[in-house]
C-alpha angles and dihedrals in degrees: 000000000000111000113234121251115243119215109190119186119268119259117240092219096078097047103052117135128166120278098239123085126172104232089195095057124090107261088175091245119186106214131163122258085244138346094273084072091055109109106197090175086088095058109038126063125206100021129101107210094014125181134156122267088176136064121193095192117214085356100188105195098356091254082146102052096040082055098049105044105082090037090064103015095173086046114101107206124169129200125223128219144163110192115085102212091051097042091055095054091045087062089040085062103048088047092059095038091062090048104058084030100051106196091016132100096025091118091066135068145150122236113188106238151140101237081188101071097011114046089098090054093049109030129058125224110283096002099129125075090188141007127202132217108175126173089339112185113280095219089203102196114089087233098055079053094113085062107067108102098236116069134127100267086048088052097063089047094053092044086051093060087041123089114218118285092022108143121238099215110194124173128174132169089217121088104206095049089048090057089052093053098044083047087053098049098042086060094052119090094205097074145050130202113244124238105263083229101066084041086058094058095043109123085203095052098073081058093046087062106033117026107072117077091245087057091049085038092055088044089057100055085041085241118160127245134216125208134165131176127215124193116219106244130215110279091219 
């Protein structure tokens, strides 16, 4: 009789790799031409035509998307990172995840980019029922500003890959850099900040909060955490 194989999940400790990356350096990124050369086949298990609604931004471990999945199983979501140490133990996750889960967490995988230079190459207009932007790095000086993730160039290409009415979810736990991202998205046209009230009742948004290891980190120190929603308006 043929033993089993055993999958364990990976351990974090080997896969550490320091916070900062520089979004403007080379990182040697393969990406398509344009989204019709994406082959999400290779990422989703259990669906036949299968393509991310989805988008965890800079998704660090995957905390997000482990979160998610159950909570929205016919629902494809990727998550986006750039650093390699991190991105591979986000797919070593998933991969042991379906194996002690059998039928679960296909809906969930990591792809190594720079959504910075590359969402128009990999998304199509109006793919994407929500984006996440969860703990981004703050970039503190004033001249590492054009790399925060949320600007307003970076605006008109996320509203690109958002149907109307897709929801821009941000959360920080520093206060300076929330206020730059609520100011930036109260100039943009494309967008619209959503009532307090329906964040409340969001089901996505605990995990929003919780769920990635910079949430559970920021709980630990009792630090306080900033979030905001925006919902994707109508381009006419």
């Amino acid at each position: 009789m043929e033993e089993k194989k055993i999958i364990s999940l990976p351990q974090k400790r080997y896969f550490r790799q320091r916070a900062h990356a520089n979004p403007f350096s080379d990182h040697q990124l393969d990406y398509p031409r344009c989204p019709s050369e994406m082959n999400w086949d290779t990422h989703f298990q259990g669906f036949e035509s299968p393509v991310p609604e989805f988008a965890d931004v800079g998704c660090g471990y995957g905390g997000l998307l482990v979160g998610l999945s159950p909570l929205f199983p016919k629902t494809c979501m990727i998550g986006m990172e750039i650093r390699v140490k991190v991105s591979n133990y986000v797919k070593e996750r998933i991969d042991a995840l379906r194996y002690q889960n059998e039928g679960q967490y296909g809906n969930i995988s990591i792809m190594r980019s720079n959504a910075m230079k590359f969402l128009p190459h990999i998304f199509e207009k109006g793919q994407l029922s929500k984006m996440f932007f969860l703990f981004p790095d703050p970039h503190f000086k004033k001249k590492k500003f054009k790399a925060r993730i949320i600007n307003e160039c970076l605006l008109a290409e996320y509203a690109y890959c958002l149907k109307e009415g897709g929801l821009l979810y941000l959360a920080t736990d520093v206060e300076d850099l929330h206020l730059w991202m609520i100011d930036h998205c109260e100039k943009s046209p494309l967008f619209q900040k959503v009532d307090e009230e329906i964040v409340r009742n969001d089901p996505v948004v605990q995990h929003v909060l919780y769920s990635t290891e910079e949430g559970k980190k920021v709980e630990r120190n009792n630090g306080k955490k900033y979030m905001a929603v925006y919902e994707r308006l109508s381009s006419n």
